[in-house]
C-alpha atoms as a printed R data frame, in Angstrom:
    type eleno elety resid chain resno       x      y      z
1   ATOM     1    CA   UNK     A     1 136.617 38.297 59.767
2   ATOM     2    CA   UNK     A     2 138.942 39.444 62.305
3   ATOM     3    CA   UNK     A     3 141.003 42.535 62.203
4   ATOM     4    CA   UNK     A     4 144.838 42.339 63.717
5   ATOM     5    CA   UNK     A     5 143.389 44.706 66.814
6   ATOM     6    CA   UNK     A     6 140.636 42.193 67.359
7   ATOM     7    CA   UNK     A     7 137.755 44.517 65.580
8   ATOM     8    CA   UNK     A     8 135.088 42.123 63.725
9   ATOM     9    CA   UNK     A     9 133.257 42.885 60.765
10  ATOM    10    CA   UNK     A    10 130.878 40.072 58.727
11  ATOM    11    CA   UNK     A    11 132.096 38.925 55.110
12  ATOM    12    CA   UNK     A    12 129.377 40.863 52.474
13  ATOM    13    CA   UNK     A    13 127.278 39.105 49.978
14  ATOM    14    CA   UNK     A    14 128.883 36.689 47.772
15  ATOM    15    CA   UNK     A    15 129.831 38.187 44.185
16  ATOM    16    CA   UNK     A    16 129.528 36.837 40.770
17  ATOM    17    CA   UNK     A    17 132.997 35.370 40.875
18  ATOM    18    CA   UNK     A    18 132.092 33.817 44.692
19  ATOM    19    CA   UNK     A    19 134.395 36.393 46.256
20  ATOM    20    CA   UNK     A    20 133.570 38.276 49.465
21  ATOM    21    CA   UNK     A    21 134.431 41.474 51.375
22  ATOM    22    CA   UNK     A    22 134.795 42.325 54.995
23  ATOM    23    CA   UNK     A    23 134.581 46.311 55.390
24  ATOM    24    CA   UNK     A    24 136.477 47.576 58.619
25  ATOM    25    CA   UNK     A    25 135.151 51.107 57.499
26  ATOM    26    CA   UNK     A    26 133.668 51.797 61.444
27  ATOM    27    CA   UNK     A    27 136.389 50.216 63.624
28  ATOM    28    CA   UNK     A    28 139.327 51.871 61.950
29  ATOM    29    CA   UNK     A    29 138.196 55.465 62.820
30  ATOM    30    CA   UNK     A    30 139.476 55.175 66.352
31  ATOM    31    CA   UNK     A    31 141.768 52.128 65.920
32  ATOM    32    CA   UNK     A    32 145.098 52.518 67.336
33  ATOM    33    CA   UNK     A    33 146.833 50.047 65.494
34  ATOM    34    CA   UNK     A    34 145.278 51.846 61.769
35  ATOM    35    CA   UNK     A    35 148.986 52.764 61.039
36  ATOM    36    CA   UNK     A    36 149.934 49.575 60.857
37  ATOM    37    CA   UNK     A    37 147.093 47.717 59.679
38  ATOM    38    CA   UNK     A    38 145.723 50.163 56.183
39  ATOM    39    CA   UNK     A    39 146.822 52.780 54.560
40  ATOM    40    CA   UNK     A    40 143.442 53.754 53.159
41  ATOM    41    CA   UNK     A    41 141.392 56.914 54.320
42  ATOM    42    CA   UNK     A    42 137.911 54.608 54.577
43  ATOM    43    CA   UNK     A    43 139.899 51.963 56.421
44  ATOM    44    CA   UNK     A    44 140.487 48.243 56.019
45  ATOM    45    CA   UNK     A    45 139.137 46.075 53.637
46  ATOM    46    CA   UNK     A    46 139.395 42.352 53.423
47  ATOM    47    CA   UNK     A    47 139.106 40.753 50.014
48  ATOM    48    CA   UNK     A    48 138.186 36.381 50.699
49  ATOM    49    CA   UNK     A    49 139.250 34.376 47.759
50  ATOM    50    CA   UNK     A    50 135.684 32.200 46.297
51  ATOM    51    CA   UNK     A    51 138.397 29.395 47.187
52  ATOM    52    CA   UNK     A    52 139.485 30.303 50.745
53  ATOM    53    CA   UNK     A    53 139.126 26.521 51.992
54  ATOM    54    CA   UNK     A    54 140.523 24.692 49.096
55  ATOM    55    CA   UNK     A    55 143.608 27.345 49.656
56  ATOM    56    CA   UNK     A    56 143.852 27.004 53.112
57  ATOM    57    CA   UNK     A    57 143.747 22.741 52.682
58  ATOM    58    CA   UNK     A    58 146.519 23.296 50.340
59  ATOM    59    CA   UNK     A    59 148.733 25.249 52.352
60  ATOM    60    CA   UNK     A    60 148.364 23.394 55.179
61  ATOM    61    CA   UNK     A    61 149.632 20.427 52.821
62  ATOM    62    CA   UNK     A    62 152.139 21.735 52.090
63  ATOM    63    CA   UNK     A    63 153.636 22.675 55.213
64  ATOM    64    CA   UNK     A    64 152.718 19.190 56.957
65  ATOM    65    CA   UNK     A    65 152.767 16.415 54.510
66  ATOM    66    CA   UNK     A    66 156.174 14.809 53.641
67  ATOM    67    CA   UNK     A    67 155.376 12.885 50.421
68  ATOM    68    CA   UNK     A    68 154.443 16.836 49.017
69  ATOM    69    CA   UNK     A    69 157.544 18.334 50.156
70  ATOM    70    CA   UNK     A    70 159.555 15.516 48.574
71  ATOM    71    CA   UNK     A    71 157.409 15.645 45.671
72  ATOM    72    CA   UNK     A    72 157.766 19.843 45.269
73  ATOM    73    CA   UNK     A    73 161.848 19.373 46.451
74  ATOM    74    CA   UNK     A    74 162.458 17.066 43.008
75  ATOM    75    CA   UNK     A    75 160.309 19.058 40.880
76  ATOM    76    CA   UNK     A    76 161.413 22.766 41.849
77  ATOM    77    CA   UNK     A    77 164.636 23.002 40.443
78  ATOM    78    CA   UNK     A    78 163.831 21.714 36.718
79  ATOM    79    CA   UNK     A    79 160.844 24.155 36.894
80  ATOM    80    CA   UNK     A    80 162.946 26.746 38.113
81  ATOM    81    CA   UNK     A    81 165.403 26.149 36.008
82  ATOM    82    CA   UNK     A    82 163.664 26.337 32.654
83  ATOM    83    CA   UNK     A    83 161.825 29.180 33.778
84  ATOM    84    CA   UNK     A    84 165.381 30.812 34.143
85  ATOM    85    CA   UNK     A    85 166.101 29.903 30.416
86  ATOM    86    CA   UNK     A    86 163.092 31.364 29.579
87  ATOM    87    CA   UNK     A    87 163.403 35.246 30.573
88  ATOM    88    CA   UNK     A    88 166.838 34.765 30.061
89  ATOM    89    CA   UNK     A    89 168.960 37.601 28.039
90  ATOM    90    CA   UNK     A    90 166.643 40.208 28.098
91  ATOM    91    CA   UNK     A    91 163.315 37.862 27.516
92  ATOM    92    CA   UNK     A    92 161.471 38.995 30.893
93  ATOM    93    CA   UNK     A    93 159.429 40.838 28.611
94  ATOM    94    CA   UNK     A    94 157.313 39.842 25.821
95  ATOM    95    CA   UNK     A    95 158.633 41.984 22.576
96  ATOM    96    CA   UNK     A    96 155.483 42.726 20.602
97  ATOM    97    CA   UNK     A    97 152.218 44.502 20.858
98  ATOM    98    CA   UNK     A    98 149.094 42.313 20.610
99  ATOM    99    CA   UNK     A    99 148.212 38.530 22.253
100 ATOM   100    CA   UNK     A   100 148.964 36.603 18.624
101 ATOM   101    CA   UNK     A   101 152.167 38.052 17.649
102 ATOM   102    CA   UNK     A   102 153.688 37.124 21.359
103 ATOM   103    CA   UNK     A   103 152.003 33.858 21.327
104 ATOM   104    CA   UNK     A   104 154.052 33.105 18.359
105 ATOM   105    CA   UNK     A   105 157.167 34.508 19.793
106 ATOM   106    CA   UNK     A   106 157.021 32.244 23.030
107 ATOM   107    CA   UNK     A   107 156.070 29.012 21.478
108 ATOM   108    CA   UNK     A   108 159.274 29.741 19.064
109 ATOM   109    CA   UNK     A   109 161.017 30.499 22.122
110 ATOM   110    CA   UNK     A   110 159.914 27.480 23.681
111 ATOM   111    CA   UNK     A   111 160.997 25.473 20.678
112 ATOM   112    CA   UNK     A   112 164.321 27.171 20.116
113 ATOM   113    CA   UNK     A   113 165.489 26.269 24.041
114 ATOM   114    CA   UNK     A   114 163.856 22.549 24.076
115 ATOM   115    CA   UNK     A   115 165.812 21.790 20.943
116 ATOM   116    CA   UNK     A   116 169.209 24.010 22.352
117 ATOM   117    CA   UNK     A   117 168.592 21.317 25.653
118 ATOM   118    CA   UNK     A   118 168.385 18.396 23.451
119 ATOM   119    CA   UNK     A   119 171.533 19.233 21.361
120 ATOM   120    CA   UNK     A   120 173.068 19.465 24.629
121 ATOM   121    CA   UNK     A   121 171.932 15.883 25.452
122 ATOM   122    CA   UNK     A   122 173.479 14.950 21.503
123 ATOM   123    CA   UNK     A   123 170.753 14.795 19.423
124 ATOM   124    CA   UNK     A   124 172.368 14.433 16.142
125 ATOM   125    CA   UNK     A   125 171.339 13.004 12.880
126 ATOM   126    CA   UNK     A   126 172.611 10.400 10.633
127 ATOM   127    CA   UNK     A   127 170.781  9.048  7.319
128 ATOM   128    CA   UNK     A   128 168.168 11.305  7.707
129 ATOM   129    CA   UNK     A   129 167.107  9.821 11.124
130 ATOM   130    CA   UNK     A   130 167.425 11.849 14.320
131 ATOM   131    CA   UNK     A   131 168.991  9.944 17.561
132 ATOM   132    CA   UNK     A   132 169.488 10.881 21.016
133 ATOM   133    CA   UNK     A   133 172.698  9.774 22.237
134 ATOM   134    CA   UNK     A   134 172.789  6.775 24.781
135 ATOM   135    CA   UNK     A   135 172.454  8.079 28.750
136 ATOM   136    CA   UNK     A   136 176.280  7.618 30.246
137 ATOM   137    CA   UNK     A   137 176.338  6.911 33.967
């Protein structure tokens, strides 16, 4: 791994998770770019996902490929969009203490806004049959 001045230091032994660790500990002592680069007193550290390549493949991707761009450009908006509806009014945060009662709380909150977005789209019900209304152009 490379440091922005230039200073090397080897990646560390692979962890449990796969994850490895450059220490800059040394080269930051006397570094005149340390300002910039850490903030800590034992100097930089450099944390390497287990996934680096995969990452890096992905990104790249991303930035180069057109069918992804067009693919991520016509599903952004829905997904930003419902996300929207979902911290929406003071939702950002979940309202309970403990993992079941909030699981609870954001499936219903899930449910409530998929069935708000499908009265919008006239669900209604006749005869004891539900029925989306036909798609105008």
């Amino acid at each position: 791994a490379t440091c922005p001045a230039g200073h090397t230091a080897n990646l560390g032994q692979v962890k449990a998770d796969g994850a490895r660790t450059a220490q800059f500990k040394r080269v930051c002592t006397d570094c005149l770019l340390r300002g910039r680069c850490t903030t800590s007193k034992t100097g930089r550290t450099l944390n390497v996902h287990p996934q680096h390549e995969l990452l890096t493949a992905a990104r790249h991707q991303a930035a180069t490929d057109p069918v992804w761009q067009d693919e991520y450009r016509r599903w952004r908006p829905p997904v930003e969009r419902a996300i929207a509806w979902l911290v929406a009014k003071g939702n950002r945060r979940v309202p309970y203490r403990g993992i079941l009662a909030n699981n609870i709380w954001l499936h219903h909150r899930a449910a409530v806004l998929n069935l708000r977005r499908l009265i919008n789209l006239g669900l209604t019900r006749t005869n004891n049959t539900w029925h989306l209304a036909p798609a105008t152009a």
